[in-house]
N, C-alpha and C positions, 0 to 999 in steps of 0.2 A: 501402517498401510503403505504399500508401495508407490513412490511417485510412477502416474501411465504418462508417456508421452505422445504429445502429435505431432506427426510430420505433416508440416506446412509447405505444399509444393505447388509449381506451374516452370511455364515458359518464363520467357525476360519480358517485363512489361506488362505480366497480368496482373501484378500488385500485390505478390505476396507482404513486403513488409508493409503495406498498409494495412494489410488483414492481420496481418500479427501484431500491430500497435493496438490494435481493440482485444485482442487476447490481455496483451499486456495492462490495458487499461481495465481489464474484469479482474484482474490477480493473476495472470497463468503467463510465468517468466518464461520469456523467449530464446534460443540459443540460435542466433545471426550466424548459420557457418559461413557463409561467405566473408563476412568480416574476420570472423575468426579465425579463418585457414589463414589468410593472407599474414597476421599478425603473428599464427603459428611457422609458417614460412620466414619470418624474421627471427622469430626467438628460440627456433628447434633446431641445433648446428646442423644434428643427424639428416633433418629434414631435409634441409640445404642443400646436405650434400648428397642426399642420392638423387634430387631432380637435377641434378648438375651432373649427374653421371648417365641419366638420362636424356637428358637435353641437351648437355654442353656446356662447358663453362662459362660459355659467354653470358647464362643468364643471373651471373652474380653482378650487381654492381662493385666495381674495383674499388671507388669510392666510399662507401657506405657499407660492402661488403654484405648488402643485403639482395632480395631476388629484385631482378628488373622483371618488372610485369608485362609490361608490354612486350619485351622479347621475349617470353614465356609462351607470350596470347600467342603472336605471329609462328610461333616454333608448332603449335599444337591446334589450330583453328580448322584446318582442313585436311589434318592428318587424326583419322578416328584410333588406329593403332598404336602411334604416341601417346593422342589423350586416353585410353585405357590403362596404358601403361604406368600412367602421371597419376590416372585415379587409383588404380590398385595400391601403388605405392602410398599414396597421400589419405584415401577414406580412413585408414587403422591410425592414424596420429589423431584424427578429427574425432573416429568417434571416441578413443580415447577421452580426449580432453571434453567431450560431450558429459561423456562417465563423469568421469570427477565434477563438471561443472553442476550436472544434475543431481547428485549426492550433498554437494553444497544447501539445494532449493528447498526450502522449507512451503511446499504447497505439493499438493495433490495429483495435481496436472502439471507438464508444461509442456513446448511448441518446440520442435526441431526445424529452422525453414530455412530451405535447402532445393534449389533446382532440380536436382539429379536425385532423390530418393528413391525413386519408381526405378530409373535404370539399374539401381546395381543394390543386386538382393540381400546383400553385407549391410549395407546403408539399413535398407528397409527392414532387416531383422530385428535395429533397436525399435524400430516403432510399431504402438499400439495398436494407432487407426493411419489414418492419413486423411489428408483435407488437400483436393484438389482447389486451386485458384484459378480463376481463367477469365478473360476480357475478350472482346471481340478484335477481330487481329487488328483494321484500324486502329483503335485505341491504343492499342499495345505497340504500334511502330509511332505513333505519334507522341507515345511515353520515352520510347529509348531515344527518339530523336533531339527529344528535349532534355531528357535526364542527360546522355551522350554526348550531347553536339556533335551528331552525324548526322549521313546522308540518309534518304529514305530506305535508298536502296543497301545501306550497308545493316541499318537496321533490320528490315526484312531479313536478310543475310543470314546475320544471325538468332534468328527465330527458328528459319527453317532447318537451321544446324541443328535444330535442340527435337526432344519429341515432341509429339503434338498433342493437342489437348488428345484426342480420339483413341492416343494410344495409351495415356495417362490414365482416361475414365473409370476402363472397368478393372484396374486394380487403386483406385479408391474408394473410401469409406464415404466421403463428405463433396461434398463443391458449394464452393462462393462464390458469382460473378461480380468480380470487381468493376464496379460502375458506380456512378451516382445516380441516388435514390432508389436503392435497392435494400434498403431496411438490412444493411450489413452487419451493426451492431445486434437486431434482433437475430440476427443467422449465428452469430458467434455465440451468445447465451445461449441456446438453443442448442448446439454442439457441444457446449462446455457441461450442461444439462444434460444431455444423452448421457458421455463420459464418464460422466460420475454415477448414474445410473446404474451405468452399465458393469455385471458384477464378471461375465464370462473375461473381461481383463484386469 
């Protein structure tokens, strides 16, 4: 039987990776692109170098020879044209190593969670269903404030850089509101239930 996967998405600060550690605590392994990319950014030459022919060289450290991130962020933050360009080039490394990572998973299911999945229809073609996450915006600038150590307002910032729940909704399958006391655990069995269920994937 084929492993189905789900894509795990929202904004910054609605708690996806908290909703994926209750995936991962039912059995259904999760693949962190965020972490991943970054780590692929280190260890992929090729990768290296064509965001360097993109961006500029300056985003290598001379030292370490690896990407400086933060000149990365400030190069592509409020340039949408850049960051497409950054994505187009970088989503086929990522889902690459998604492929192999998921071929490795001896289960059923597993979780892709990933910000940007709804944006770019490449992403979303590995995925089954999708499970939106979402908090209410307080929540969520008072998460990156704390997670970050920033300003409210840089927070906010970047939230509104990102799409919004409203636009995410109606091409999702699922939503979790990330809060407490929302019987979260019983939402994710309940999803993981459907899935397997479900024969049309």
């Amino acid at each position: 039987m084929e492993t189905k996967t789900l894509g795990i998405t929202g904004g910054i600060g609605s708690g996806k990776s908290y909703i994926s550690s209750f995936f991962e605590s039912e059995g259904v392994p999760v693949y962190d692109s965020d972490s991943r990319t970054k780590e692929l950014y280190s260890e992929n030459k090729r990768l290296l170098a064509g965001l360097k022919k993109i961006l500029g060289k300056e985003i290598e450290d001379k030292e370490t020879g690896k990407p400086n991130f933060k000149a990365m962020a400030s190069k592509i933050f409020n340039d949408e044209e850049l960051m497409d360009a950054v994505r187009e080039f970088v989503y086929p490394f990522v889902m690459k190593d998604f492929q192999e990572w998921k071929e490795k998973q001896v289960a059923p299911l597993v979780g892709f969670e990933s910000a940007v999945i709804l944006e770019s229809e490449y992403v979303k073609s590995f995925m089954d269903k999708v499970l939106l996450v979402t908090a209410p915006l307080p929540v969520r600038i008072e998460r990156v404030v704390k997670r970050d150590n920033c300003s409210r307002e840089a927070a906010l910032e970047r939230i509104s850089n990102q799409w919004s729940d409203e636009e995410r909704r109606p091409l999702s399958d699922f939503e979790i509101v990330s809060v407490e006391g929302n019987n979260t655990l019983e939402q994710v069995k309940k999803i993981i239930e459907q899935l397997s269920e479900d024969k049309t994937i």
